[in-house]
C-alpha angles and dihedrals in degrees: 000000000000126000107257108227117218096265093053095050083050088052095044092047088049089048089048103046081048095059096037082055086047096064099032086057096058100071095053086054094055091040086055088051091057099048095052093047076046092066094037085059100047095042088054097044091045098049085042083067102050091059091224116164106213110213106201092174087076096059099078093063087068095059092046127356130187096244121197110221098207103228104212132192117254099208140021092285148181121220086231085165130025106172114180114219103186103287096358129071118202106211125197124214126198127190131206085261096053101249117137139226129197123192126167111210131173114276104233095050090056109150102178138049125211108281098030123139115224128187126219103290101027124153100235093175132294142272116218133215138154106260127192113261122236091261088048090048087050099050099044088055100053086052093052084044093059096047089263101138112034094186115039100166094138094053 
């Protein structure tokens, strides 16, 4: 057998350092699996015994959401002109001093009839949007908190 010079028996200990961390290294690997089938396991088991329906149809609605915008009257009115254009409806509102007020609402939210009388406050129907839901405003704002949007003029 040849004589090993100095830089080979570096190169065998280091080889052979790699393989012995190699092995130790496995059974960690498969100890970390089963813990985290562990915990599978008993979160499953444990929300199987609370009898809770999860209703997953509900969780796009947080991130957005059709909102309805309530369009008031301003004044003591009168509907003096309700005109339906397909699925709004533009209202006119007249007070006792003559001033107007137009407001498009939705159709089928419609609140008032022509020759209604409506006081200060008053629902007179709703306007609807999509709207971003509360997870879509958060995490629009901790992008906007780490300087990952520069320019938010739409938020």
């Amino acid at each position: 057998m040849p004589a090993m010079g100095p830089f080979q028996a570096t190169q065998n200990s280091e080889t052979v350092k790699q393989m012995k961390q190699r092995k130790a290294q496995w059974p960690w690997h498969v100890l970390t699996v089963l813990v985290l089938i562990g915990l599978a396991g008993a979160l499953y088991y444990a929300t199987s015994l609370m009898s809770y329906e999860w209703r997953w149809n509900r969780v796009p609605q947080y991130f957005a959401y059709h909102a309805e915008e309530s369009q008031r009257a301003a004044d003591i009115s009168t509907v003096s002109e309700l005109v339906r254009k397909g699925d709004k409806a533009e209202v006119t509102l007249r007070n006792d001093g003559g001033d107007e007020q137009h407001l498009i609402v939705d159709d089928n939210s419609l609140q008032v009839a022509q020759g209604d009388d409506v006081a200060e406050g008053d629902v007179v129907g709703v306007t609807r949007h999509w709207a971003a839901g509360p997870l879509l405003w958060g995490l629009v704002d901790d992008a906007v908190a780490v300087g990952g949007l520069r320019d938010c003029s739409a938020c």
